[in-house]
LUMMARLUM-76115 format. One record per residue (C-alpha): residue in one letter; x, y, z. Coordinates in steps of 0.25 Angstrom, whole numbers, padded with zeros to 4 digits, always signed. Each point is the difference from the previous one (the first is absolute). Example, Ala and Ser with C-alpha at 12.3 -4.5 7.8 and 13.67 -1.06 7.14 Angstrom:
a+0049-0018+0031s+0006+0014-0002
//
This chain:
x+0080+0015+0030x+0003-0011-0010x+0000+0006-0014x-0007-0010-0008x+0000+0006-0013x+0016-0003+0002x-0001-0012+0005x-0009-0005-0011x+0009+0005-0011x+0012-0005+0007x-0007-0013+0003x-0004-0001-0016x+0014+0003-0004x+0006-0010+0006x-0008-0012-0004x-0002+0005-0016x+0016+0000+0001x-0001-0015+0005x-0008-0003-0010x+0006+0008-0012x+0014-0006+0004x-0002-0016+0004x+0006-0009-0007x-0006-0011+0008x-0015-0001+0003x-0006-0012+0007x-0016-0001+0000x-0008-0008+0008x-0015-0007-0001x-0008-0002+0012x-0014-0004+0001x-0007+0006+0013x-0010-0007+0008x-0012+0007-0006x+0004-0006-0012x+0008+0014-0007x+0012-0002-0008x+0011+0009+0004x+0012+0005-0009x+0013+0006+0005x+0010+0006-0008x+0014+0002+0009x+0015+0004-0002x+0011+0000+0010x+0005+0010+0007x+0010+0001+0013x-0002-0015+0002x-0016+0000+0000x-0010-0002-0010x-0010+0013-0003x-0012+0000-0006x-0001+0010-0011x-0014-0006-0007x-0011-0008+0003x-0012-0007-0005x-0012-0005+0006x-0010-0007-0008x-0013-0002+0011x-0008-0013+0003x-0011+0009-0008x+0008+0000-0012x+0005+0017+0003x+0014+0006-0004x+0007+0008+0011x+0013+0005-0005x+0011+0006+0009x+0014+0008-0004x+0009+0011+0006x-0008+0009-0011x-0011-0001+0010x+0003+0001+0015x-0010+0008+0006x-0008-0016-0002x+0000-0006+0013x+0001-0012-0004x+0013+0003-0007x+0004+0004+0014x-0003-0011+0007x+0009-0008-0009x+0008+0009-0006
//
């Protein structure tokens, strides 16, 4: 059985040391077809870009905000 207390701390560890130690970060803006805004903030690693925050402002005008510091979101998931 998975542990998944250890697999979250080890998942969070891992992207708040990407985070704490880019020295590069792309972000990105991308509208959705229900008329969202999306804001993705990405640093390298091994070659790939990861997403370590993101943004989403609704076509009603609401604020979703994702980051390592809140995994257990499943959104954040999905993207993450």
């Amino acid at each position: 059985m998975v542990d998944l207390e250890r697999f979250k701390a080890e998942t969070m560890a891992y992207f708040r040391a990407l985070d704490e130690a880019a020295t590069q970060r792309y972000h990105f803006r991308h509208a959705d077809e229900e008329g969202g805004l999306w804001y993705i903030e990405a640093v390298p690693d091994r070659g790939e870009l990861v997403a370590i925050k993101q943004a989403e402002l609704t076509s009603a005008g609401r604020l979703h905000r994702y980051s390592w510091e809140h995994l257990e979101d499943r959104v954040w998931c999905r993207f993450g």
